[in-house]
C-alpha positions in Angstrom: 166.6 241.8 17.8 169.3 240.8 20.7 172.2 240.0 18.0 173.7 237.4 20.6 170.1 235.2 20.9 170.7 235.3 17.4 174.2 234.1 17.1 172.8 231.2 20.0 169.9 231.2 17.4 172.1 230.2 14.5 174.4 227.5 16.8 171.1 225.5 17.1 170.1 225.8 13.8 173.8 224.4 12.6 173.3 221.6 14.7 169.7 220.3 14.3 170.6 220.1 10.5 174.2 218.4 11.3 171.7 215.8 13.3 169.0 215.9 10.3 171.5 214.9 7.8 173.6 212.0 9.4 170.3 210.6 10.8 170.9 211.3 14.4 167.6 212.9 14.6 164.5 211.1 13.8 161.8 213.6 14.5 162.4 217.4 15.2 161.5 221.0 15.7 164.0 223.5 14.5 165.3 226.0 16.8 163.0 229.4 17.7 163.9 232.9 18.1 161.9 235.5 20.5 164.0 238.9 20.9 165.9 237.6 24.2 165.6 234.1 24.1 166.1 230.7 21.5 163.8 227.5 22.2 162.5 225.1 19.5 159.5 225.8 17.5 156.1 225.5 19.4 157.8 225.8 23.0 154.7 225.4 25.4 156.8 226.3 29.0 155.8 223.2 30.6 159.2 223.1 33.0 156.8 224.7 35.9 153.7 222.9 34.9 155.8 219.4 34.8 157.9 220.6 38.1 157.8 217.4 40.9 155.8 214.9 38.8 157.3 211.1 38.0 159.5 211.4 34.7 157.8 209.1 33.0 154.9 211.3 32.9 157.6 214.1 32.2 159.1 212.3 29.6 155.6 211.2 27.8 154.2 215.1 28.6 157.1 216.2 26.5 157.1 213.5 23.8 153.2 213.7 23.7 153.6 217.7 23.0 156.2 217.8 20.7 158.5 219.6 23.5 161.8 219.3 22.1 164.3 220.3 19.4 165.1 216.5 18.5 164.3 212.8 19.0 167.2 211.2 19.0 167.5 207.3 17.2 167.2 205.7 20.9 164.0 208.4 21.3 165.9 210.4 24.2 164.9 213.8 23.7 167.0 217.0 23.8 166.1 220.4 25.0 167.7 223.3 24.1 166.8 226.8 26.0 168.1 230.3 26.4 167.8 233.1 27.3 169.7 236.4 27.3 169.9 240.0 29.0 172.1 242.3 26.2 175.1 240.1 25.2 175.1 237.6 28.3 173.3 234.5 28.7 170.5 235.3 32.0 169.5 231.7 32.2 169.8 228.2 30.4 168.1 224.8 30.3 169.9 221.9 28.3 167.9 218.4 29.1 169.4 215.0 28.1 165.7 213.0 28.5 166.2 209.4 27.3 163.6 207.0 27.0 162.2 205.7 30.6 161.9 202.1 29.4 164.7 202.1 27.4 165.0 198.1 28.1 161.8 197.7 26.5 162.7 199.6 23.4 165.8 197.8 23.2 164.4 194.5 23.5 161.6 195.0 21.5 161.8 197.6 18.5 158.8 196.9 16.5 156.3 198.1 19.7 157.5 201.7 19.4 156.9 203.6 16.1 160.1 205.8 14.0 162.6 203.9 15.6 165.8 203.7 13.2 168.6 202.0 14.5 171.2 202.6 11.7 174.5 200.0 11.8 175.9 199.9 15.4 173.5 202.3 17.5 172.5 199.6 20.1 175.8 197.8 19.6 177.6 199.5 22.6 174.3 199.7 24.4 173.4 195.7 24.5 175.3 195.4 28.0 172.0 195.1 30.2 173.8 196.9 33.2 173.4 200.2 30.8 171.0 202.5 33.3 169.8 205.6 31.3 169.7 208.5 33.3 167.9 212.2 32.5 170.5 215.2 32.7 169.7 218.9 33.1 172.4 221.4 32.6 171.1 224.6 34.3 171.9 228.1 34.4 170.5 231.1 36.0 172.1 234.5 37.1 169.1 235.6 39.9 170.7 236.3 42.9 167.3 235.2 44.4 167.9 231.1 43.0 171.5 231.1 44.0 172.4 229.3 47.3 176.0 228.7 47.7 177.2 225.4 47.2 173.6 224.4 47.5 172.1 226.2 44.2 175.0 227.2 42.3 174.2 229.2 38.9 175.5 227.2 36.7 175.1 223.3 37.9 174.0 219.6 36.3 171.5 217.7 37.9 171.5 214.2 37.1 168.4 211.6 37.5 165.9 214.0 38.9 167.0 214.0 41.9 165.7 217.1 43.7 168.5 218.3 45.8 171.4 216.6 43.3 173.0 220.3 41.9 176.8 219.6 40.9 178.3 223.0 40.2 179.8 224.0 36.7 182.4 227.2 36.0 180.0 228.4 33.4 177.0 228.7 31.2 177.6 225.7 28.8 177.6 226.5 25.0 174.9 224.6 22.5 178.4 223.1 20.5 179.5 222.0 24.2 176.2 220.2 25.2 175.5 218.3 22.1 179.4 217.0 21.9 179.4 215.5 25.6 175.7 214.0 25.2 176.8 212.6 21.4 180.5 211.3 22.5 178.9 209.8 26.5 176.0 208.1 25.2 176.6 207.4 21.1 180.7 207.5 21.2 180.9 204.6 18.0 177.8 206.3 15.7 179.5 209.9 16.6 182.7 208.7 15.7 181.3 207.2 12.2 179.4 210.6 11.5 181.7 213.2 13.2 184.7 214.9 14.6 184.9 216.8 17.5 185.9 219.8 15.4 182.2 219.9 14.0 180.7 221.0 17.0 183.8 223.8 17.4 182.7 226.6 20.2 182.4 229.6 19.4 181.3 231.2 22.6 183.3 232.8 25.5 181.2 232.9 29.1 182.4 234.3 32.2 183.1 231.7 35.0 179.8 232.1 37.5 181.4 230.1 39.9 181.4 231.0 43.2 185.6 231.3 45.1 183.9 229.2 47.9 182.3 226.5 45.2 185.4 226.2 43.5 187.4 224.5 46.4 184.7 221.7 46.3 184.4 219.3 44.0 182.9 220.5 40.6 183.0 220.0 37.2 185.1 222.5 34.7 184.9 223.5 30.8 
C-alpha cells in the first residue's frame, strides 16, 4: 500500500469528520483508498464522461450520483482526488462546485431538501451581486498535458471556462484547499467553528512551475 496515498488518505479523512462535526457538511462520502490513489467512497470517473457538457448538467450528474466527498450547507459540492507515483503526487483534481441556482436556493429554502442553514451562513451571502463560480484546482505531471504557459501542471480554472488555466507553484495540499474554499466563500461560519491552525499542512511538494511561467502572473503557496 503507497504509504504516502495513505498519509493523503488520512488528511481527508481528518477533514470530512472536522466538517461532519461542526455541521459544515450535510451529506457525505468519506474518503477512499486504492494502492496509488485517494477519492471518496463510490468514485464513478465521470470527469471524462461529464467533459464539455453545461455545468448544470455537471453539477446535477454529480449531485444525482453521489460524486463527492461532501455537500456543503449552501449544497456546493467538494471533490477531493489523488493520485500518486511512489512518494510524489502524479496528478490531482480539487473541485469547488456550488450550486447553479444558488439565487433560487437562497431565496427560497423550503424547494430544495437537507438544506441547514445554521446562524449566519447566508448572512454574508444576502448581497444579490454574489455570483457563485465552479473552481478546479488541477495537477498533472505528463509531459504529454503540459503546454507552457498554456497548460501549466499545476493550474486553477475558474468558471469552466475551457482555455481559463492560471498557473500555481505546486500541487496543492487537501489542508490547503479546504482552508481557502472555507475562509473565501464561509469566512464568518469558519471563523465561528475554526482556526486556521486546524487545517495545519503537513505536506511539502516540489514547485512544478515552469522558469518561463513564473515571470507571468501566477498564483503562489
Amino acid at each position: 500500500m503507497n504509504k504516502t496515498a495513505k498519509e493523503y488518505f488520512k488528511s481527508v479523512h481528518g477533514i470530512t469528520k472536522k466538517l461532519i462535526a461542526e455541521g459544515f457538511a450535510v451529506s457525505y462520502n468519506f474518503p477512499y483508498q486504492a494502492h496509488d490513489s485517494v477519492s471518496w467512497s463510490g468514485n464513478k470517473d465521470l470527469v471524462h464522461v461529464l467533459k464539455g457538457q453545461p455545468y448544470k448538467d455537471v453539477y446535477y450528474k454529480c449531485l444525482e450520483e453521489g460524486q463527492y466527498n461532501f455537500k456543503l450547507l449552501d449544497h456546493a459540492l467538494i471533490q477531493i482526488y489523488y493520485k500518486f507515483e511512489g512518494s510524489s503526487i502524479s496528478c490531482h483534481r480539487l473541485a469547488y462546485m456550488p450550486h447553479p441556482e444558488f439565487e433560487n436556493l437562497q431565496q427560497n429554502p423550503e424547494d430544495y431538501e437537507d438544506v441547514h442553514y445554521g446562524n449566519t451562513l447566508f448572512s454574508e451571502m444576502s448581497d444579490k451581486m454574489i455570483i457563485t463560480t465552479p473552481m478546479r484546482f488541477e495537477y498533472d505531471i505528463d509531459s504529454r498535458k503540459h503546454v507552457e504557459f498554456d497548460h501549466p501542471k499545476s493550474h486553477l480554472t475558474l468558471g469552466n471556462y475551457k482555455n481559463c488555466r492560471i498557473a500555481i507553484n505546486k500541487p496543492i495540499s487537501p489542508n490547503k484547499f479546504i482552508l481557502f474554499i472555507l475562509r473565501s466563500f464561509y469566512f464568518d461560519k469558519f471563523n465561528q467553528h475554526f482556526k486556521n491552525e486546524d487545517f495545519e499542512c503537513k505536506f511539502i511538494a516540489q514547485e512544478s512551475i515552469s522558469v518561463n511561467e513564473k515571470k507571468h502572473f501566477h498564483f503562489s503557496h
